[in-house]
C-alpha positions as CSV (number, residue, x, y, z in Angstrom):
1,X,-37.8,36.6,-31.3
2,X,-35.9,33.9,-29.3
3,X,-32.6,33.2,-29.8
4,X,-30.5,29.6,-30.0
5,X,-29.4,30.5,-26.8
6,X,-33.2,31.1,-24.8
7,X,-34.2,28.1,-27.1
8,X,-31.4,25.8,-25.8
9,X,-32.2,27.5,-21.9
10,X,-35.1,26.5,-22.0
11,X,-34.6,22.6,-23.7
12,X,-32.2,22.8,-20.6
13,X,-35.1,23.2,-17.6
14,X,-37.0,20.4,-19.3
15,X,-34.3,17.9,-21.1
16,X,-31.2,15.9,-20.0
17,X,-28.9,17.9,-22.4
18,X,-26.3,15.5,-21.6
19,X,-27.4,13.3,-23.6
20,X,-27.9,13.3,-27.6
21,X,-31.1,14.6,-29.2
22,X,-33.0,14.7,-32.2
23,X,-32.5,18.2,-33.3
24,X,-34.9,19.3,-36.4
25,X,-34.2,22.3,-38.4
26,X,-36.9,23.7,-40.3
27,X,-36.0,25.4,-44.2
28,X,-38.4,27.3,-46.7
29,X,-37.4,27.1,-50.8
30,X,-39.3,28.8,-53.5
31,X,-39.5,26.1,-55.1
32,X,-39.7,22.3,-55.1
33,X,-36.3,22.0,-57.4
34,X,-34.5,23.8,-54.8
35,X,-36.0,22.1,-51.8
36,X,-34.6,18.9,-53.3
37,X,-31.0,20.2,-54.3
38,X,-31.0,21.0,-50.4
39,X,-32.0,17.8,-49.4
40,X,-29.6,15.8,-51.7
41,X,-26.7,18.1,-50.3
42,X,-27.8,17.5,-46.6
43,X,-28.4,13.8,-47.1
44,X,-24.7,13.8,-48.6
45,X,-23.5,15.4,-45.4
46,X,-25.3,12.6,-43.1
47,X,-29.1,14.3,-42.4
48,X,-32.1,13.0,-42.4
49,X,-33.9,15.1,-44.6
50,X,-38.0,15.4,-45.1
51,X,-38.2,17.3,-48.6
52,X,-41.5,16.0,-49.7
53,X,-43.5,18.4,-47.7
54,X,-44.7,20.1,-50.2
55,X,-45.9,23.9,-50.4
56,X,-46.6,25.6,-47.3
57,X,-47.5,29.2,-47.7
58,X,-46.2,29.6,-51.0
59,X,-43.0,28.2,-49.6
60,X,-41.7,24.3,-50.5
61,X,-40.6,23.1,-46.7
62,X,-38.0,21.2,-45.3
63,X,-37.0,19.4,-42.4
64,X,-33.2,18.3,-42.1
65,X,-32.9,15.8,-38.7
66,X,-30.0,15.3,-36.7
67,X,-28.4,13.8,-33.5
68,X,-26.0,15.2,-31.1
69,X,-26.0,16.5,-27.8
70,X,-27.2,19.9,-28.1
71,X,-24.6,23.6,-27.4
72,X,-24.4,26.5,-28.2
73,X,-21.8,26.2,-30.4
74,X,-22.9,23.1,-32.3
75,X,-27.0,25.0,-33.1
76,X,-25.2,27.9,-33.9
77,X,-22.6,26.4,-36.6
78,X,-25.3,24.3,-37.9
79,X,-27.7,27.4,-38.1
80,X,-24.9,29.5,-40.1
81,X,-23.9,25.9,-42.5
82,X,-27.5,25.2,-43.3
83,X,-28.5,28.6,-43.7
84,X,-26.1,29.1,-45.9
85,X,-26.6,26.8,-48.2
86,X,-30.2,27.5,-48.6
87,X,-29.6,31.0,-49.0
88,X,-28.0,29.7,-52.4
89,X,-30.7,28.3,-53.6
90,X,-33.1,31.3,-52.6
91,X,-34.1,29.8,-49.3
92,X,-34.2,30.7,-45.7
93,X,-33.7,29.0,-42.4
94,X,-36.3,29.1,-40.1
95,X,-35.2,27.9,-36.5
96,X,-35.3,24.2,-35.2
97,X,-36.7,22.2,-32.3
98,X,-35.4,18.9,-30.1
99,X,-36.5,16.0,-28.5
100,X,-37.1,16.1,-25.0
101,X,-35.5,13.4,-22.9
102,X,-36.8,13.4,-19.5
103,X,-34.7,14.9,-17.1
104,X,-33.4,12.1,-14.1
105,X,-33.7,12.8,-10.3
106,X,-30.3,12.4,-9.3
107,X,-31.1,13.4,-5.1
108,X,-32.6,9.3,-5.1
């Protein structure tokens, strides 16, 4: 299993990480009343959120968007915050994924 760190190595060969990205993070909920008590919260806090998914493999899913310029530290508190809060309401984060901006050839 990758961590946020190979995840963000490897955004890093292939993306100007300078810049700010769209940064998804993926949830699963048991249900579709949980799914959108996640959603309102994470829409309170400024997210994007995508709760109308529906069921996938028994699981309701959710996608909570972002921007920022992508760390470390930044994926990492947002993994422990998110998951978190759907671990209260019997869900579980699942990783995330960015944009990739293409990366400039400074040696012109």
């Amino acid at each position: 299993m990758a961590t946020d760190e190979d995840a963000l190595n490897e955004l890093k060969q292939v993306s100007d990480v300078t810049m700010p990205h769209v940064i998804k993070q993926f949830l699963y909920f048991p249900s579709e009343q949980a799914a959108k008590r996640f959603g309102m919260a994470l829409r309170n806090q400024g997210f994007d959120v995508n709760d109308s998914l529906g069921a996938i493999y028994g699981s309701w899913a959710v996608v909570a968007t972002s921007e920022f310029v992508p760390s470390l530290d930044k994926i990492s508190e947002l993994r422990t915050r998110l998951g978190s809060i759907a671990s209260e309401l019997g869900g579980e984060y699942d990783g995330w994924e960015a944009e990739v901006w293409e990366k400039k050839d400074h040696a012109s």
